[in-house]
C-alpha positions in Angstrom: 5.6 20.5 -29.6 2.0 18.2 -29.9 1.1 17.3 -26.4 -2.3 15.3 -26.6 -4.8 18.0 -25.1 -6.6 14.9 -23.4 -3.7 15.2 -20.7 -3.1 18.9 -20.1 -3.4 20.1 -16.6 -7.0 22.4 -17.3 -6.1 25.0 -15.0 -2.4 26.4 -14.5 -2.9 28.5 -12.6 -4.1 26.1 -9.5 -1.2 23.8 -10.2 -0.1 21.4 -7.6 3.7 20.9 -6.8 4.3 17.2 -6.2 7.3 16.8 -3.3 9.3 14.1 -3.0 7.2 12.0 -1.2 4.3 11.9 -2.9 6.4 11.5 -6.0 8.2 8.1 -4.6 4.3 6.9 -4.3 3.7 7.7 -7.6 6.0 5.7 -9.0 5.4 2.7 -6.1 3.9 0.3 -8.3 6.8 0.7 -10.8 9.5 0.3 -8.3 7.9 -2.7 -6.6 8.3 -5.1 -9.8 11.1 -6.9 -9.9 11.0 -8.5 -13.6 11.5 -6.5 -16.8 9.2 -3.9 -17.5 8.0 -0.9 -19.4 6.5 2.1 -18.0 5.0 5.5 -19.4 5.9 9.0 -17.6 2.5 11.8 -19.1 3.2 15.6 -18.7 7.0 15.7 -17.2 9.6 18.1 -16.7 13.0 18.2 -15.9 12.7 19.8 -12.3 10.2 16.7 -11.9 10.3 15.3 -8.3 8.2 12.4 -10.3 10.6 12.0 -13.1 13.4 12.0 -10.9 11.8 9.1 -8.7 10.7 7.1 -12.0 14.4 7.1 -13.0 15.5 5.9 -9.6 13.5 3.0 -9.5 14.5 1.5 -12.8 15.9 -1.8 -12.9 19.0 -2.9 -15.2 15.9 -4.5 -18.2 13.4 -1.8 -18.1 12.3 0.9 -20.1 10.8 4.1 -19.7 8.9 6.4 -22.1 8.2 10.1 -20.8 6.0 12.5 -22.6 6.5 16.1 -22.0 4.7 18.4 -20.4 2.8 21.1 -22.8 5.2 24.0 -21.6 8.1 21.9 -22.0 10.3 21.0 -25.1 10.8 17.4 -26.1 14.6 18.9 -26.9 14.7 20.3 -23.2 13.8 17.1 -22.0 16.2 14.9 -24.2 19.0 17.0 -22.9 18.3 17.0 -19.2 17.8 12.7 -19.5 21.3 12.8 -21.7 22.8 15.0 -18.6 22.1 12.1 -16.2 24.7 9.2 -17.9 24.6 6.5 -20.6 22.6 4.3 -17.6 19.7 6.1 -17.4 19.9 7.6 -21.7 19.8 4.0 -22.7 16.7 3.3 -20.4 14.7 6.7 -20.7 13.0 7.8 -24.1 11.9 11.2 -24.8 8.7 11.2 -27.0 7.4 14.7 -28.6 3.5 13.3 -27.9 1.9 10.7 -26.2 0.6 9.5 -29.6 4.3 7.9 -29.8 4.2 5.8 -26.8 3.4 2.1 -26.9 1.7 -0.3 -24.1 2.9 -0.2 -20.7 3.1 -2.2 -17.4 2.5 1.3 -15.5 1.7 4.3 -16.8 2.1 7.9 -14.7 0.6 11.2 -14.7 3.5 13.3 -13.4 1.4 16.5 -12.9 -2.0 16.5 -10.2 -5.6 16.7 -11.5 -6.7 20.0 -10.8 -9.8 20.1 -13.0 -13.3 18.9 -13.3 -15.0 15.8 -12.9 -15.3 15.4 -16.3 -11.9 16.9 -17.0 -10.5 14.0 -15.1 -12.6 11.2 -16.7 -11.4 12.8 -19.9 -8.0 12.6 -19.3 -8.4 9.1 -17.9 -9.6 8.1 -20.8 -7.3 9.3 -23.2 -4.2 7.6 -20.7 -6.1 3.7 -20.3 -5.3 3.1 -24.0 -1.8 2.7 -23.0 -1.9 0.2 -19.8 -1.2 -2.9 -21.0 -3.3 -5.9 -19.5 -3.1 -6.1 -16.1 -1.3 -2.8 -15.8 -1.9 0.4 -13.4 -2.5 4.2 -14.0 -1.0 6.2 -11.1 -2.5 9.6 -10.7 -2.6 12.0 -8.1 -5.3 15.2 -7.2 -5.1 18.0 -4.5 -7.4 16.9 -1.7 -8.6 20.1 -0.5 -9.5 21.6 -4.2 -10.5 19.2 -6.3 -13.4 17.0 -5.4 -14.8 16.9 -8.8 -11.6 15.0 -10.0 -11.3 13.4 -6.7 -15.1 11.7 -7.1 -14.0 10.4 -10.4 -11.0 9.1 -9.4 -13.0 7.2 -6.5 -15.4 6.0 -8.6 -12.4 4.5 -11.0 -11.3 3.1 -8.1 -14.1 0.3 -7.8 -13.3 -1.6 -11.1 -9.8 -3.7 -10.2 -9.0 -1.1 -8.3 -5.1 -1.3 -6.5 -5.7 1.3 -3.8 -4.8 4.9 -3.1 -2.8 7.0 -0.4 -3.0 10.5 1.6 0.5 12.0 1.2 -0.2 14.7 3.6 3.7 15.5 3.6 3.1 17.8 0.1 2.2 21.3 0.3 -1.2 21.0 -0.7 -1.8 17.5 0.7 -2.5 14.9 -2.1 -4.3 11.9 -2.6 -2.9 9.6 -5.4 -4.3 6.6 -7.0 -3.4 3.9 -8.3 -6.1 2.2 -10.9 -6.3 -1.3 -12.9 -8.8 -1.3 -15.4 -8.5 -5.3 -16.8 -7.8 -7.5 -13.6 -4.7 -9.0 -13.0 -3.1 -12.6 -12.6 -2.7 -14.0 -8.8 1.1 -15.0 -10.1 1.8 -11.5 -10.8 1.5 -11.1 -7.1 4.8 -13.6 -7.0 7.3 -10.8 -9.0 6.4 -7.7 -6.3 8.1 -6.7 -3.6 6.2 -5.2 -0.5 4.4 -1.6 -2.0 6.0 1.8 -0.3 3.2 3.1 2.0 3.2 6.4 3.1 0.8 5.7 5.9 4.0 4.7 7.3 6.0 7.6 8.7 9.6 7.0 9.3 11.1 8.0 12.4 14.7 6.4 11.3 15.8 4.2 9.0 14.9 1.0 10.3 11.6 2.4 12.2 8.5 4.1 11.2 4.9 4.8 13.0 2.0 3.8 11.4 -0.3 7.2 10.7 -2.8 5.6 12.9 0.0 6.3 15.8 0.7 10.0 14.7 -3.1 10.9 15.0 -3.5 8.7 18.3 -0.4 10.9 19.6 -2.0 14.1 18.2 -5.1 13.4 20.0 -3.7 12.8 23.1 -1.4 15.9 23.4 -4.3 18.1 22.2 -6.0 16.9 25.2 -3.1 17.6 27.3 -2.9 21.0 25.6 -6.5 21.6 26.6 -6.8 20.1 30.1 -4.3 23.0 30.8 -5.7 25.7 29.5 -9.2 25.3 31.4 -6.8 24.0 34.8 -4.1 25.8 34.8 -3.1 25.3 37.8 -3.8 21.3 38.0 -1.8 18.5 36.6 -4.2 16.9 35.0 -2.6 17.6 31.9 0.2 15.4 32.2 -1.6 12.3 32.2 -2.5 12.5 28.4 0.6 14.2 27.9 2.7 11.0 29.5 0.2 9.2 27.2 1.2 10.2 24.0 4.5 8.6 23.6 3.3 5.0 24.4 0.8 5.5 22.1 2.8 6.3 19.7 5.1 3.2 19.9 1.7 0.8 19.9 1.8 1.8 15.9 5.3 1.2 15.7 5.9 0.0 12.3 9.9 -1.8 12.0 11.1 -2.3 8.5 11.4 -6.1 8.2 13.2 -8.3 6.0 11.5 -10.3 4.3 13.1 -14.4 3.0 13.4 -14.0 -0.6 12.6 -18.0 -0.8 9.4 -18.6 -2.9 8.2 -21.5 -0.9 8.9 -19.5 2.4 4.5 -18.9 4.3 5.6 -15.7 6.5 3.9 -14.5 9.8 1.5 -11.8 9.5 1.8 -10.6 12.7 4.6 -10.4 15.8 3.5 -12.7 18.8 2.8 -15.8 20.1 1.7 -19.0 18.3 -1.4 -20.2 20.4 -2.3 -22.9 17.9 -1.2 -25.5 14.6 -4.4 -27.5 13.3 -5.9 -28.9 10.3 -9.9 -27.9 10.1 -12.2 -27.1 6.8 -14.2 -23.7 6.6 -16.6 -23.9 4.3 -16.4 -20.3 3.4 -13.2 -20.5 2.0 -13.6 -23.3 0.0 -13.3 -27.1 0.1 -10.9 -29.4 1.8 -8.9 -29.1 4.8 -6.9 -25.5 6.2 -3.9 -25.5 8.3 -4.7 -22.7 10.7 -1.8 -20.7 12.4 -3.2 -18.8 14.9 -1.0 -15.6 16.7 -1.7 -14.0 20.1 -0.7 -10.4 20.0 0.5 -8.5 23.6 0.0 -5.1 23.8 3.5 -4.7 23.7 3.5 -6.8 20.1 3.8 -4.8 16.7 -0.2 -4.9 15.7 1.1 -4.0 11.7 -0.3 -7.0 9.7 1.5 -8.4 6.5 0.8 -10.6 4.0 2.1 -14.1 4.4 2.7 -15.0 0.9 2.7 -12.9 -2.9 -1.1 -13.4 -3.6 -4.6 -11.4 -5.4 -7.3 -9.7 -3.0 -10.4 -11.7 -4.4 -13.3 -11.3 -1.6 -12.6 -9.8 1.9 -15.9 -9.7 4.5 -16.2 -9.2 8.5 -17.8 -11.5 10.8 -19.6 -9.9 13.6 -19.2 -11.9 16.9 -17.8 -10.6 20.4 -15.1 -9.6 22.2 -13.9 -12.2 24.5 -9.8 -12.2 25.8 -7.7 -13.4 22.4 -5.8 -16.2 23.7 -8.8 -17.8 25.0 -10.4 -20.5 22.7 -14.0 -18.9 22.5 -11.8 -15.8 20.9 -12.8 -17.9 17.3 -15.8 -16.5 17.6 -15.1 -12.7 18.1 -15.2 -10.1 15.5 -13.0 -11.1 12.7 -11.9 -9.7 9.3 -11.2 -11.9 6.9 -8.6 -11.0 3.9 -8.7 -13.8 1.0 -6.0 -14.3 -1.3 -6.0 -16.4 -4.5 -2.2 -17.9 -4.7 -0.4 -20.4 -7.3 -0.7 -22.8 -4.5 -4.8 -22.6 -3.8 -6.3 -20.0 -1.1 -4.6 -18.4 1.2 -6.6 -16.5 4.2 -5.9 -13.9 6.5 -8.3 -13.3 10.0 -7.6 -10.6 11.8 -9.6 -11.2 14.8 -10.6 -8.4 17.7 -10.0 -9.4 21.5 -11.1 -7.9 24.8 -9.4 -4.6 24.3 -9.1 -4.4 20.5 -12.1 -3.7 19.0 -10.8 -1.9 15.6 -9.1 -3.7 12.5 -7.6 -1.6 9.4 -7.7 -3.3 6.5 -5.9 -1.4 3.5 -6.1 -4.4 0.5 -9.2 -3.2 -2.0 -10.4 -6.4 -3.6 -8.3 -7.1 -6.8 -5.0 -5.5 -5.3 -1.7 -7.9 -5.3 -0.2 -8.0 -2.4 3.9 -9.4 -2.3 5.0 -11.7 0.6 5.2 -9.8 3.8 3.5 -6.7 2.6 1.7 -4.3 4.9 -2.0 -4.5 4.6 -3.5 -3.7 7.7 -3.2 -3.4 11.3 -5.4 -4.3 14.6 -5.6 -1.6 17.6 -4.6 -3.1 20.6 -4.1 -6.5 22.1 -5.7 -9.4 19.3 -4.9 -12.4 17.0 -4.5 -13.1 13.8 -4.9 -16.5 12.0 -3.2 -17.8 8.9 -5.3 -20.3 7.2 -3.1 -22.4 4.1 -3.8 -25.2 1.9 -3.3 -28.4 4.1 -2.2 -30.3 1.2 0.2 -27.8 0.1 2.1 -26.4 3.0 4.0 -28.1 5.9 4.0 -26.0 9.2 7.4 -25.1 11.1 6.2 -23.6 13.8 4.4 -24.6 17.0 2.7 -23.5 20.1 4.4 -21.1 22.6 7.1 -19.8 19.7 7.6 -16.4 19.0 7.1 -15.2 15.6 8.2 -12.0 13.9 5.6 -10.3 11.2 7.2 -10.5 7.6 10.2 -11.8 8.8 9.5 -15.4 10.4 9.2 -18.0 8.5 5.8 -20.2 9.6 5.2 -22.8 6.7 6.4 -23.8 3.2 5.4 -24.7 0.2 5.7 -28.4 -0.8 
């Protein structure tokens, strides 16, 4: 067998087994687009977690190359894809070297960095000249033994960069990353459907916590843990204890589903409409906005999605204070501001603190595409956040004092 040296895991014997989960976010960006596509598998086996999830998320129209990995026969290979039916033999194509494979709309290392630096810009390198335009390289690297590749990868990460995720649920823990070299096109955005995140752990099907919660939750029963040890005999300790589970359901993160209409604006956040207006911000552009703006309880989901299938293009924090959020001076607190080029003009996302939030996550790198009702961030505690469309191009449907549902309600459309 030739396997191209430029893509050889450097050191065997510090190999890192990729689980299931960190193989499903591997393969995210491939299962998230919904037209026709072409994608590239580097360095695969047949006991794959990867290659098993790449196979699962092809669609009816798309292909999939896979290059073998160096101590694996393109025969062996052949004859495990053959094994799995005519579906998935008429889709998957077994290549002896990754000199054979053509342009794709993904392309994905199926075995973790575990070398250099300069290993990993090497092998980088040699996997770029098959992305197609637009397209992402998904890679993943051990976080506890491989900074060297780890820096690199980071350092890709600036250029059109789509984002990366801890998958601490793989023995070692990974990072993986997802890179775009040449940028992408805002209508791209429009043929996504929301990205798997593992920052969301499920609890069930239908609910997951955010890994905000889990590490809130840890916190607070390691306190609990602690307050006993130095009073054993007081019961102190159950205060943080009691503490943990509420906690925990703040991050509470519901599946949602999302209107598969393409005129259908979304809520990006569960609460209360407070206002509807028309006003212009000259740091979004010219002409007029129509503002949503959502008052989130304490008791709300604080999980922010994307209200419509748009490109991260500039994203900035304005430093203010911290006033109640449903009061009208809130406009002026701490905000982060999330701005998405659209097919139908700007789109803008604030997520604004409040008198007991006074933390916003924001998890869209400039240049990512993000579909309609995608997770991107999340606000601690009670805040607001504010929609701001196109006047011109989008007729409200909702009003003050109705309830809105993140992802799920529908709050303007397209004209």
């Amino acid at each position: 067998m030739t396997q191209s040296p430029a893509v050889r895991t450097p050191d065997r014997s510090g190999s890192v087994r990729l689980g299931e989960r960190a193989a499903r976010t591997l393969v995210s960006e491939l299962a998230r687009i919904n037209d026709p596509k072409a994608a590239l598998l580097v360095g695969a086996a047949p006991e794959s977690a990867v290659l098993a999830a790449a196979i699962e998320a092809l669609l009816p129209g798309d292909t999939l190359t896979v290059v073998p990995a160096e101590r694996v026969s393109a025969t062996t290979l052949r004859e495990h894809v053959t094994a799995q039916g005519r579906w998935v033999a008429e889709r998957v194509r077994v290549v002896d070297s990754l000199a054979e494979a053509e342009a794709a709309a993904v392309v994905i290392a199926a075995e973790a960095f575990t070398g250099t630096a300069e290993e990993a810009r090497t092998t980088i390198g040699a996997l770029t000249k098959y992305l197609a335009d637009g397209a992402v390289l998904s890679v993943a690297t051990a976080v506890a033994r491989t900074a060297g590749a780890a820096a690199e990868l980071d350092r890709q990460g600036v250029l059109y960069g789509v984002g990366n995720d801890l998958v601490l649920r793989n023995n070692p823990p990974v990072r993986v990353y997802r890179l775009r070299f040449t940028p992408a096109e805002a209508a791209a955005a429009e043929q996504l459907a929301p990205a798997y995140r593992p920052s969301s752990v499920p609890l069930s099907r239908d609910m997951h916590i955010d890994s905000n919660g889990v590490a809130a939750a840890g916190i607070a029963l390691g306190l609990a843990a602690l307050t006993r040890l130095a009073r054993p005999k007081s019961k102190l300790w159950l205060l943080p204890a009691l503490a943990a589970a509420p906690v925990a359901a703040f991050f509470r993160d519901p599946e949602r589903d999302v209107p598969e209409d393409p005129s259908a604006v979304v809520a990006a956040a569960d609460g209360q409409v407070l206002s509807v207006q028309r006003l212009t911000d000259e740091r979004f552009g010219d002409g007029e906005f129509l503002r949503v703006a959502v008052f989130l309880s304490v008791l709300d989901v604080h999980v922010n999605r994307s209200p419509v299938a748009g490109k991260v293009v500039d994203y900035f924090v304005a430093d203010g204070g911290f006033v109640n959020a449903m009061k009208p001076d809130a406009e002026h607190n701490v905000a982060a501001y999330t701005v998405l080029d659209t097919t139908h003009g700007t789109v803008v996302v604030a997520q604004r603190t409040g008198l007991i939030a006074r933390r916003i996550v924001q998890r869209a790198p400039i240049g990512a595409l993000l579909a309609r009702g995608e997770r991107f961030g999340l606000i601690r505690f009670g805040s607001r956040t504010d929609v701001y469309l196109p006047a011109e191009a989008a007729e409200p449907l909702v009003g003050p004092g109705d309830k809105v549902i993140g992802g799920s309600t529908v709050i303007a459309r397209w004209r």
